[in-house]
N, C-alpha and C positions, 0 to 999 in steps of 0.2 A: 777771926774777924777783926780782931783788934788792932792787929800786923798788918792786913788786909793781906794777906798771901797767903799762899798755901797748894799743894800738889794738886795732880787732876783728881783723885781720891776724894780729897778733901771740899775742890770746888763741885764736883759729881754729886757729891752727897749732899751738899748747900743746895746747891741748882734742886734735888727731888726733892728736897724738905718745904724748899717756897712756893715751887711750883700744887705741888701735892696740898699745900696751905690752902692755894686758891683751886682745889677739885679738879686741876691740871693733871689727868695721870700721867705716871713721869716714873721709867725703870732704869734699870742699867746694864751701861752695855761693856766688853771687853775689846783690846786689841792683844794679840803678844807681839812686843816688838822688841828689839834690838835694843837694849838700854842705852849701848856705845859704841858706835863705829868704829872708833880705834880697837875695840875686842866684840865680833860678832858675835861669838859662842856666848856672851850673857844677854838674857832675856828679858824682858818684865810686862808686867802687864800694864796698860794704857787704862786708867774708868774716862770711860763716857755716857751720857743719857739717852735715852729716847723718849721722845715724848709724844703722847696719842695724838692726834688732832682730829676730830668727831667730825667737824664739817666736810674732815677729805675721807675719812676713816683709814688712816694709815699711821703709821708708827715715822715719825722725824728723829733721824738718831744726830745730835750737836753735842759737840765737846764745848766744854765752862773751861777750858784750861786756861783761856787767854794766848791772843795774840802777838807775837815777835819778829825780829827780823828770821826770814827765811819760816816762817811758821805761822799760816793762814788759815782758819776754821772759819767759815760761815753759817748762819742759817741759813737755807733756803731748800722750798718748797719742791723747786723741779730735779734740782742734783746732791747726792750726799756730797757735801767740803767738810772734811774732817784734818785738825789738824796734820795729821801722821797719816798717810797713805801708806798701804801696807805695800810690801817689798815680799812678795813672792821667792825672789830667788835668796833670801834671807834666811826664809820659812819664818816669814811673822803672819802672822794670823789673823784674820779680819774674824771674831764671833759673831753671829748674828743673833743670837738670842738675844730676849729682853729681858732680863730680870727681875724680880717683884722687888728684891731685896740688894743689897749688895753684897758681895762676894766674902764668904768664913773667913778666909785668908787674909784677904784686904782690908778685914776691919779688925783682926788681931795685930797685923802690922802697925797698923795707926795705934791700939791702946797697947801694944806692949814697946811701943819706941819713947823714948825720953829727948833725942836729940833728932836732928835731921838727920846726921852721917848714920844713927842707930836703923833708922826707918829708910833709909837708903840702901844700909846692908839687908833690908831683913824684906826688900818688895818679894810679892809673889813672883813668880814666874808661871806660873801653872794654875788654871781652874780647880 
């Protein structure tokens, strides 16, 4: 927070902690996608949330990654806008599960990296 920046990991887990603050249930969700289109064959996995909403009784899944050129997430109510549309002929993965927690892997990456380039080498790829 000090930085104000940080991965989608990092903003996923912010985003459940505030929400969850205010009795907001709020899980997490997975994409695998293509790290780098210059090299398909490497993977990684995307965090993103979903969050309950009782008055509809459905699960809203929003990515906290934050917005850029070419890189558009929304809320909204009627259509999933996720940043990263998944690319089928890729083989990236759209998970639909919701998770209570967040993922073994992706929260070892975060405490066992020291640097960005450490946590860069060491993303998941795999559930």
């Amino acid at each position: 927070m000090k930085y104000q920046e940080g991965i989608c990991y990092a903003k996923s887990h912010l985003l459940a902690a505030l929400l969850r603050c205010l009795q907001i249930p709020t899980g997490f969700c997975y994409q695998k996608l293509v790290l780098d289109d210059a090299d398909k064959s490497l993977m990684t996995l995307h965090g993103l949330n979903a969050i309950y909403l009782e008055s509809l009784d459905k699960w809203i899944r929003v990515d906290a990654r934050g917005n850029k050129e070419g890189v558009k997430a929304e809320f909204n109510l009627e259509r999933e806008v996720l940043a990263f549309p998944v690319r089928e002929e890729y083989q990236e993965i759209d998970f639909q599960t919701v998770y209570s927690k967040p993922n073994e892997k992706v929260v070892a990456a975060l405490r066992n990296s020291k640097t960005r380039d450490d946590l860069i080498a060491n993303l998941p790829g795999e559930l």
